[in-house]
N, C-alpha and C positions, 0 to 999 in steps of 0.2 A: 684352885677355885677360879683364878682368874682366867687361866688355859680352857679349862671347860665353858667360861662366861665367853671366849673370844671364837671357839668352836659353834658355839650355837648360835652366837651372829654371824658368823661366816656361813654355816649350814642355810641359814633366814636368806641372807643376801642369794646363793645359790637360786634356792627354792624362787625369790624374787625375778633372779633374772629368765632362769625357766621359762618362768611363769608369761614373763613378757617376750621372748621367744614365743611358746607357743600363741600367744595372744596376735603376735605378728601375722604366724601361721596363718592362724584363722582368720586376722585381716584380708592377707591375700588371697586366700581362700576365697574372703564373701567376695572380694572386690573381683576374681574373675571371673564366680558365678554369676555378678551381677553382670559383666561385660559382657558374657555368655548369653544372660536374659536379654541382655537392649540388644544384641544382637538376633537373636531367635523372633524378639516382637519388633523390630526393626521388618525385619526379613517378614514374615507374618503380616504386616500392613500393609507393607507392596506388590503381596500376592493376593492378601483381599483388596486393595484398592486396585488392580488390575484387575480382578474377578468381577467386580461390582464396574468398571468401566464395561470389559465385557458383555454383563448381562445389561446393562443399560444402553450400548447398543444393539444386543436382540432385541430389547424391548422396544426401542424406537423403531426399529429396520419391520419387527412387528405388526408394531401398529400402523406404521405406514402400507404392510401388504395389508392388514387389516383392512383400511380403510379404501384402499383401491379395490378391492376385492366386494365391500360394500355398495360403492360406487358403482361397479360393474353390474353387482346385480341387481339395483336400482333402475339402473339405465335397462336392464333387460326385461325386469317387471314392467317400466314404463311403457318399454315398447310395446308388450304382450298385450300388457291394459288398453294401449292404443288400435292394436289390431283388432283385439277383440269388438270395440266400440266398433270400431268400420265394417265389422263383418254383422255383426248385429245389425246397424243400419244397412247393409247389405240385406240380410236373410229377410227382413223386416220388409224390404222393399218389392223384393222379387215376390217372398210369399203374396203380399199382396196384387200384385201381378196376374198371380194364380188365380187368387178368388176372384181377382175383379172378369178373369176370362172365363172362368166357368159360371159366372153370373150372366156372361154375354149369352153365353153357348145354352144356357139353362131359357133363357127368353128368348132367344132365337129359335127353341125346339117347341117352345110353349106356342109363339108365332104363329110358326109350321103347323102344327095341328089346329090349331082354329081355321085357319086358312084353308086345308083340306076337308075338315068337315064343313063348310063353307061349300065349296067347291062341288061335294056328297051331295049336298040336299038338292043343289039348283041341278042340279045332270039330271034330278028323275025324271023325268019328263021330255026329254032332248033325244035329239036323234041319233044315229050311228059318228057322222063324219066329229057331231060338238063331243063325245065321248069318248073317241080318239084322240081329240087335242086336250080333254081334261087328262087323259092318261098321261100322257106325254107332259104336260103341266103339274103333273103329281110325282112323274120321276123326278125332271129338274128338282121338286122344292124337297123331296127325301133326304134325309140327312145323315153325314158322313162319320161315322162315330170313331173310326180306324185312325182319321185325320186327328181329330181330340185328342185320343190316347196318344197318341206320338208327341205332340204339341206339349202337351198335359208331361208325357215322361223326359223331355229336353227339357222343360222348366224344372221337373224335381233334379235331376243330373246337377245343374245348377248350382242347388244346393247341398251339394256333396260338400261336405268339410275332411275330406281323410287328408289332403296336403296342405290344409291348414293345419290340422295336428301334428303331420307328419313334422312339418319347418317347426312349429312350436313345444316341439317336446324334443326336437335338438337346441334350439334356444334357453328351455328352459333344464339341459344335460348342461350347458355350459353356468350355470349358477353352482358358485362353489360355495361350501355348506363350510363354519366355522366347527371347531372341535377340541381335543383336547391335546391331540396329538400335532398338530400345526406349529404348535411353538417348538416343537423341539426341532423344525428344519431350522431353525435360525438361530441357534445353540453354537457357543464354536465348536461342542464336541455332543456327539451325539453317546452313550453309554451302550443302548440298548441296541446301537447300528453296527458297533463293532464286526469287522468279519473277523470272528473264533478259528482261529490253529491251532493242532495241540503246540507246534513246533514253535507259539510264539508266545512264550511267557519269560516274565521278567524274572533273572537270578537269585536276585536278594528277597522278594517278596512272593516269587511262586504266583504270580498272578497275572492273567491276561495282558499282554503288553496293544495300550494304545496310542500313543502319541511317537512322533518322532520331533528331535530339535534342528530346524533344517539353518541356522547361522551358520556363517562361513567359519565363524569358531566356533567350536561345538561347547556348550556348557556340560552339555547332558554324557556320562560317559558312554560310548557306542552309540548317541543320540537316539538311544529308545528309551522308554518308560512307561510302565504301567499308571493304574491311577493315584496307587501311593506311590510314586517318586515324583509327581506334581507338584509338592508345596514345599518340596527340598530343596527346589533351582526356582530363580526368578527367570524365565525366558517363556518366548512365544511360542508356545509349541501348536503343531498340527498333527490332526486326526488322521487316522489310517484313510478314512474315505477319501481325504484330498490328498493323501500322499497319491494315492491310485489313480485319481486324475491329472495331477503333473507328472506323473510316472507314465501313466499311456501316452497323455502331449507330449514326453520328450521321446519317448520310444517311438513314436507315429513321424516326428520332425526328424531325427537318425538316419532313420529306415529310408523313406524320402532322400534325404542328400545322402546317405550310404549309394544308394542303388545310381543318382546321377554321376555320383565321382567315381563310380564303377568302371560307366558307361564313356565318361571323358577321359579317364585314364588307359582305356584297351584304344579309344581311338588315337590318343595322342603315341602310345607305345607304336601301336600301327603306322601313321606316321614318320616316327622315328624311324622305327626299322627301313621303309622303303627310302629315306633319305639315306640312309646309311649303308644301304646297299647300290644307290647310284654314286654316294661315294667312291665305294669298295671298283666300282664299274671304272668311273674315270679314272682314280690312281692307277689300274692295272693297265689301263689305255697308255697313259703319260708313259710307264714306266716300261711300257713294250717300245715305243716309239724310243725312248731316250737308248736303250739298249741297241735299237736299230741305227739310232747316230750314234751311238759311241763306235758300237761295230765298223760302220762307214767309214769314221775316222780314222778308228784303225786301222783298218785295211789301207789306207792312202799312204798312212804312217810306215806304216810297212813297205810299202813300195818304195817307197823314199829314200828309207835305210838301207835297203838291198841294193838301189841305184848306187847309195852313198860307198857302200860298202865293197861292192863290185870296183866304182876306182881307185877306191884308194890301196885296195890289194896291187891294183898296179905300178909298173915307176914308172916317171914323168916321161921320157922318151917314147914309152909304147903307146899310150895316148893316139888316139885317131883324131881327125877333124871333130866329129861328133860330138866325143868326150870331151875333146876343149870347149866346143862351144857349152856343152851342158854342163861341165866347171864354172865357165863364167856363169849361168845362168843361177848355180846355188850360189856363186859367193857373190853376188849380185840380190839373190834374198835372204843375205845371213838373219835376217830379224823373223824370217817365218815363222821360225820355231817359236817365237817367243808370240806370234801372232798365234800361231799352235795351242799354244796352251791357253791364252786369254778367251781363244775362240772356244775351246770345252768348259772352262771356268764360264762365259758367259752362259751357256745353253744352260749348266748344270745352277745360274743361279737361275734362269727364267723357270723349268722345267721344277724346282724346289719354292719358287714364290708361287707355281701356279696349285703347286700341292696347298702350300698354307694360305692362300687364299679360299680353295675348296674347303681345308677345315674349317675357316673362320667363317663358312658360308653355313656348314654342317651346325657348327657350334652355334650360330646366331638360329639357326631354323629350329635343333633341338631344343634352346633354351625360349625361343615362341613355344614352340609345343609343350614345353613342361610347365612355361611360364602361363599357361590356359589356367590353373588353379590359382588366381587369387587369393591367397588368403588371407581373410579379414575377419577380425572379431566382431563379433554378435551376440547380440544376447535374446532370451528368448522369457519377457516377462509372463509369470503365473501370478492370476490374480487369488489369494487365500479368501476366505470365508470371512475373517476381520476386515477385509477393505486394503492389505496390505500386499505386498507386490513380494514373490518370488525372482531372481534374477540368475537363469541356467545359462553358464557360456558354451558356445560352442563355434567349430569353426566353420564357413561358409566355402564354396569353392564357384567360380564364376566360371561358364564356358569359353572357351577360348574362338567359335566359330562369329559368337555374338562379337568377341573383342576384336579378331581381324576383321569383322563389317564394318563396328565401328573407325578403325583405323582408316580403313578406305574412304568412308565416309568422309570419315574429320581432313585426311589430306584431300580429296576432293574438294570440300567445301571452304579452306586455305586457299585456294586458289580460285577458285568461282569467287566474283559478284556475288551479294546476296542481297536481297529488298524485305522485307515485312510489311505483308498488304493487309488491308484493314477487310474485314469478316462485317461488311454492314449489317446484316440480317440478323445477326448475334450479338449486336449490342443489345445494353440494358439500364435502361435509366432507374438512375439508386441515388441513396444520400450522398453526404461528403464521406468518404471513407481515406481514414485514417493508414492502414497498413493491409496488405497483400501478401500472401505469400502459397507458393502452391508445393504439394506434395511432387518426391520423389516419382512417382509412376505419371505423374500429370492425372491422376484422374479424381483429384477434385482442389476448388478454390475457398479459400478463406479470407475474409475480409471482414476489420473491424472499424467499427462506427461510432458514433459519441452515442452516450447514456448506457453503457457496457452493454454494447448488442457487438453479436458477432454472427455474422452469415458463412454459412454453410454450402458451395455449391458444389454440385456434381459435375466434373468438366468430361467430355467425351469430342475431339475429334473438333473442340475450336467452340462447342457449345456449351453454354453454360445452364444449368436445371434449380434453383434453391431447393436444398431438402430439410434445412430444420435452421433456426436462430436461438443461439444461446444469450442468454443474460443472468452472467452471476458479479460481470463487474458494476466499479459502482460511477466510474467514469468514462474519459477517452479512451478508447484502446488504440494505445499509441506504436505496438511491435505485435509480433507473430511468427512462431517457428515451429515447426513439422519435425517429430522423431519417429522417422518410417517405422524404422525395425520393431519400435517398438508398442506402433498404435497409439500413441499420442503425440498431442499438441500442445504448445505452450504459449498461456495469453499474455502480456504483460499493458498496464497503463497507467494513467493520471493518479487511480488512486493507491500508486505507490503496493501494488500486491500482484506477485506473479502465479495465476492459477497454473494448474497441470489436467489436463483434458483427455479422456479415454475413453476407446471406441467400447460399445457394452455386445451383446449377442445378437440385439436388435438393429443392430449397424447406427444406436444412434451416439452423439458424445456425450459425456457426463464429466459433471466436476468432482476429480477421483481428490487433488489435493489443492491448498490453497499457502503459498510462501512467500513469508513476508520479514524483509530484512532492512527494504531501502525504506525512507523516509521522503521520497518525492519520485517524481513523474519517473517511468522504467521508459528506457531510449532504445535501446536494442536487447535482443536474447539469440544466444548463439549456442550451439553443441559438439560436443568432441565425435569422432567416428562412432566410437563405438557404443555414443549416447548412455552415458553412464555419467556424463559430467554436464550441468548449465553454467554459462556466465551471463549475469546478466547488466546492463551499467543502467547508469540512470541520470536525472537533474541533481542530485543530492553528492556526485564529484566521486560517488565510491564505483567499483566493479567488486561484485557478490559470485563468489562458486558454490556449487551444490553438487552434493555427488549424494548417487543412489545407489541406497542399498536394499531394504524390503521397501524403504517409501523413498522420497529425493531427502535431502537434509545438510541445512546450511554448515559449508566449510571453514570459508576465510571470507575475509573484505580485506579487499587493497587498495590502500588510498594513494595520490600521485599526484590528482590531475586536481583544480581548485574551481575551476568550471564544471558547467555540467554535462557530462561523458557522453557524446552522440552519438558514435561509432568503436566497435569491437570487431576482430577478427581473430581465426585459432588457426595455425598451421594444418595443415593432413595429418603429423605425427603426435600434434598435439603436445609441443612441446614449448612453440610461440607464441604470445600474445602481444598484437598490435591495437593502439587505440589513441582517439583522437577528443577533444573537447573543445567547444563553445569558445571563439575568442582567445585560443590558446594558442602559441606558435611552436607546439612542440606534438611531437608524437613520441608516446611514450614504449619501450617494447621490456616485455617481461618474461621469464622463464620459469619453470619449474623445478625448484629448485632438488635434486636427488636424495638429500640428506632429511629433511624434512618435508618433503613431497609440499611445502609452501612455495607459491609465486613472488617473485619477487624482480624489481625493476632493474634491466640491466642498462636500460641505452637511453635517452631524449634525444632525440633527432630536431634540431634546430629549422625549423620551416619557415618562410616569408611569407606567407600567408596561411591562417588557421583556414580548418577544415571538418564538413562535418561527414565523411563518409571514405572508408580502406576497406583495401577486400587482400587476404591472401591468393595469390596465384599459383602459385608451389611451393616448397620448400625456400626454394632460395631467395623469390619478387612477391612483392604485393604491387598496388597503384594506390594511389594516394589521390583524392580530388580536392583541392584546393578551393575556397569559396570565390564565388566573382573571379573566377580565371579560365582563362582562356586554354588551358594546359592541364595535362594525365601526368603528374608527376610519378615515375617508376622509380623502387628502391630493390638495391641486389645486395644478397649478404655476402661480406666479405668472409670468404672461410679462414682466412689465417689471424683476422681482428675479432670473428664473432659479432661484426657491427654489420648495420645497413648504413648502402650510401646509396646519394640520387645518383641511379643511371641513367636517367633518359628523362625530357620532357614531350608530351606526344601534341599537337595540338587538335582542339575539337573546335568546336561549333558550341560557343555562348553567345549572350548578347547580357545577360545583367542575371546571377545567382540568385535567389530567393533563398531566404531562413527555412522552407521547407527540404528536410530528408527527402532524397530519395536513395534506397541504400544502392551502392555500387555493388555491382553482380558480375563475377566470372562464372561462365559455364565451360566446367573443364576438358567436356567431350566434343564443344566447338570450338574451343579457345576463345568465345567470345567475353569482350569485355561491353558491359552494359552501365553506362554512365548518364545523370541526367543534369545538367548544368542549363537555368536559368528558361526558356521556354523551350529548350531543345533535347531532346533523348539522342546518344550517342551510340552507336555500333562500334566496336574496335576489336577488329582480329589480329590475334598475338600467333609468330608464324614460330616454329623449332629454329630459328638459326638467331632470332631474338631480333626481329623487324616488325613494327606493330603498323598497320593497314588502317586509316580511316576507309570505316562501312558505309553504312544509311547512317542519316541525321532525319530525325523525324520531330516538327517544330509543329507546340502546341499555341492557340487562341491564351492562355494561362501559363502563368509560373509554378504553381500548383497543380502535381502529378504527383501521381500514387501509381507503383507497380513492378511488374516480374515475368519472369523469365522462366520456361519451364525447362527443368535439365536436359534434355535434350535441344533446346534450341531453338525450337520451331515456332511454340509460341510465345508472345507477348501480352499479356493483360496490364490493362492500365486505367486508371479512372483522372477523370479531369476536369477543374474547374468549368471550363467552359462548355464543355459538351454536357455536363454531370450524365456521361453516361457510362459502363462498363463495359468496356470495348476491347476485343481479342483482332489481334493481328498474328499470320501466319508465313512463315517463312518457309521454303521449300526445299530441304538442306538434300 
């Protein structure tokens, strides 16, 4: 009994723990169904609340065409309304015209007849000669009815309206009519636009494929997708229609540099080959000639032997006069021989140095000619239908005909004098202007002004044009920087926020982004080659990187400096950073680091006087401007410490530095260096063997200048207290 009683509790206990076992189970069970749910409506919120972002910028972007589009045809009504009033008092005017002349013409004919019956009655009675002169008095007052009509049909002409209708019914073709189908251009994805393939349907769901995921890590797998695999992946996707327009732009850009590097690469081969076969010309010259002196030689040689050899067959008794004397004569040059052989060893060294100097001639001219392809990284930004930026790399190749000009040029102009004359007829009086900066090609100026205005000019040839003024800042605009390649500009100022500026279809600029990190005044903005990277410093002691991927977007901040950051500079490789602040005696430099692609401080450079403006010169020198000094301080990196040290002090032309920037400027295709210290602008040419040239010294009425330098050289834009005018000076390299 008691066995059975210890059995059934032990059974119980079993069944208990079961029980909680399986209850376990099912815990874990709920707990990762539920982890599954928050993740599903997790995932789910972020695709609606990016959906609902989406349509809430169609609908603004909307109603803003909306409303421009109202506007327009407002403006076209009004004008119509207005023409018509003019032409009304027009029609109104001339009609009357009419009736008042055929009123004239109706009483001048009424006249006419009273007057000849008049005329009727008194002749009855009169003689022949008074009845001749009434006849003749009767044609005169006859009346000209042909003349009327004419008159009468130039006044209806008049009022012809067919090219009034004609301009007003193109006027009123250009009124655009709202609808229903309007909102869908401004969808990020259109449904019903899709271009249908049988060959393009999705795997899994059998359905039209429309979207592609264009990130450089692709979420999407094969980065297609129909319109169910949409709400599976969070990412940005793009519609067939715009893949087809980045895909013709990059095919159209290809095609273009395909066919130039075609075209530079047969001629550079070309080139080659005739170098290499006046090559082939002189070794075969050298190597006949040296064969011709060896031959020579020999031949002498051999005489010599034979002589030698002929007396010593003889004994000393037989000997003649002759022979003796010609015995003394060899053992009187016993060192010939050895002057013999020095004398072929010379030739054979001159005749093999003049070979390897040909090939180093060959090899230096092949490697110009191969070296004609620059290549440099590019990017070529696509703007999406979101507002957000595509970025396709690809590589560029530079001709090499441009690059030997330039070379000529640039050694020419090392050694020429150069002056910068001032273009009086093309100044321009404008406010105080804050910062300058001109675009790569030279063909337009920017310049910013206090109350966030910023002008727009078109430069051509030393002339300046304004074609549009932006204002989205809300203060000074204190910096400004040009990213050729890739059709924008970048603002920075006062109020602490660096826009990003983009040329649109209409050739105007628009504010595509707005980035904000610092918390006080932005001091400089700078970019790497290949403009994928900003740095920007500021009054707030930090320097800020940005790097772009579909939009810019903040990296790092490095702090160092405890003043506020005046001056940045980025090496060509983009692997240095030099920078200088307010009242500091150090210049700081920083690297990138390889491990974490973060910057970070590798050197303080101890200075005796702070500075607020450095420019990289190449790789291995910057220049440093010192405040209140009379001196270009130059710094060379030591390759085996990885430091800079001062190498040189240069001197300029100061008289007393001002707190105002002006940023130091190398132009690398002149060598010049562009420095402005206290009422004086500096010229300084840096020559290849490392001797730097005081240029022109051009000395302003003001401490206070503003300006730059255009990449090639030529001109100078400058604005200045005293003059407050915008004045270009042109050098003639």
């Amino acid at each position: 009994m008691i066995k059975l009683k210890q059995t059934s509790e032990n059974m119980k206990d079993i069944e208990k723990s079961e029980n909680g076992l399986q209850y376990q189970k099912f815990n874990l069970l709920d707990k990762k169904m539920y982890e599954k749910h928050n993740e599903y409506q997790d995932r789910n919120w972020k695709l609606i609340k990016e959906a609902e972002e989406q349509i809430l910028n169609c609908k603004l972007q909307y109603l803003k065409e909306n409303e421009k589009r109202k506007s327009n045809n407002i403006e076209i009504l009004t004008h119509l309304k207005q023409n018509l009033i003019q032409i009304q008092q027009s029609m109104v005017q001339k009609i009357e015209e009419i009736i008042t002349f055929i009123n004239n013409q109706l009483t001048r004919i009424s006249n006419i007849k009273i007057e000849k019956d008049d005329l009727c009655k008194d002749g009855s009675d009169q003689n022949l000669d008074y009845i001749e002169r009434s006849y003749t008095q009767l044609r005169y007052m006859s009346f000209n009815f042909s003349e009327i009509e004419t008159h009468i049909q130039q006044q209806l002409k008049a009022l012809d309206l067919s090219e009034f209708l004609k301009y007003h019914k193109e006027m009123l073709a250009c009124i655009k009519c709202e609808n229903q189908a309007d909102f869908s251009e401004f969808l990020p994805f259109g449904i019903e636009q899709v271009h249908k393939n049988n060959n393009w349907f999705c795997d899994q769901h059998k359905k039209q494929l429309m979207f592609v995921d264009l990130k450089q890590v692709s979420v999407v797998p094969n980065r297609i997708a129909c319109f169910n695999c949409v709400p599976k992946y969070i990412v940005q996707f793009t519609d067939f229609d715009q893949l087809k327009i980045l895909w013709n732009q990059l095919v159209s850009y290809v095609s273009n540099f395909s066919n130039l590097q075609d075209r530079n690469f047969s001629n550079s081969v070309q080139s080659a080959l005739q170098l290499i076969i006046q090559l082939k010309d002189s070794i075969n010259n050298m190597i006949d000639e040296s064969i011709i002196s060896l031959k020579s030689l020999s031949l002498n040689r051999s005489k010599m032997l034979e002589q030698l050899l002929q007396l010593i067959k003889k004994e000393w008794l037989s000997y003649s006069k002759d022979e003796i004397i010609q015995i003394a004569n060899i053992l009187s040059q016993q060192n010939k021989g050895k002057e013999f052989k020095e004398q072929i060893q010379s030739e054979f060294k001159a005749k093999l140095q003049s070979v390897q100097d040909l090939l180093n001639e060959l090899f230096m001219n092949l490697q110009q000619k191969f070296s004609d392809f620059k290549i440099t990284q590019c990017s070529l930004p696509v703007q999406e239908k979101n507002g957000k930026y595509l970025k396709i790399f690809f590589k560029k190749e530079v001709p090499s005909s441009t690059q030997v000009q330039d070379k000529k040029k640039i050694g020419s102009a090392l050694n020429e004098p150069f002056k910068y004359d001032l273009l009086k007829n093309y100044s321009i009086k404008d406010d105080k202007i804050f910062a300058i900066t001109i675009s790569q090609d030279s063909t337009f100026v920017m310049a910013g002004y206090s109350h966030g205005t910023i002008k727009v000019f078109q430069f051509k040839n030393g002339q300046m044009k304004q074609t549009q003024i932006l204002k989205n800042h809300q203060g000074i605009i204190s910096c400004l920087h040009i990213l050729d390649n890739c059709q924008q500009f970048v603002s920075g100022g006062t109020d602490s926020t660096i826009i990003i500026w983009q040329i649109n279809e209409k050739k105007e600029w628009i504010c595509l982004q707005i980035l904000q990190r610092h918390t006080d005044c932005i001091r400089c903005i700078i970019s790497n080659s290949n403009e994928d990277l900003i740095i920007s410093c500021g009054d707030d002691s930090t320097i800020q990187f940005w790097n772009k991927d579909l939009q810019w977007n903040w990296q790092q901040r490095l702090l160092g400096h405890k003043n506020k950051v005046e001056s940045i500079s980025l090496n060509e490789e983009s692997t240095k950073l030099i920078s200088c602040a307010y009242m500091e005696f150090t210049i700081l430099v920083s690297e990138k680091n390889s491990y974490d692609q973060e910057w970070v401080i590798i050197q303080a450079i101890k200075v005796d006087n702070w500075g607020q403006s450095l420019c990289f010169m190449n790789e291995f020198l910057f220049s440093f401007q010192p405040s209140r000094s009379e001196s270009l301080f130059i710094y060379q990196l030591d390759k085996k410490t990885n430091q800079f040290q001062k190498l040189k002090e240069v001197r300029i032309n100061s008289v007393y530095q001002s707190d105002s920037v002006f940023p130091l400027q190398f132009i690398k295709k002149t060598q010049i260096i562009l420095t402005k210290t206290g009422y004086f602008i500096n010229f300084i040419k840096f020559k290849q063997n490392g001797e730097f040239i005081n240029g022109q010294s051009i000395k302003y009425q003001t401490q206070y200048i503003q300006g730059a330098l255009t990449s090639d050289g030529q001109y100078l834009v400058t604005w200045d207290e005293g003059t407050k005018e915008l004045q270009v000076r042109y050098n003639k390299i």
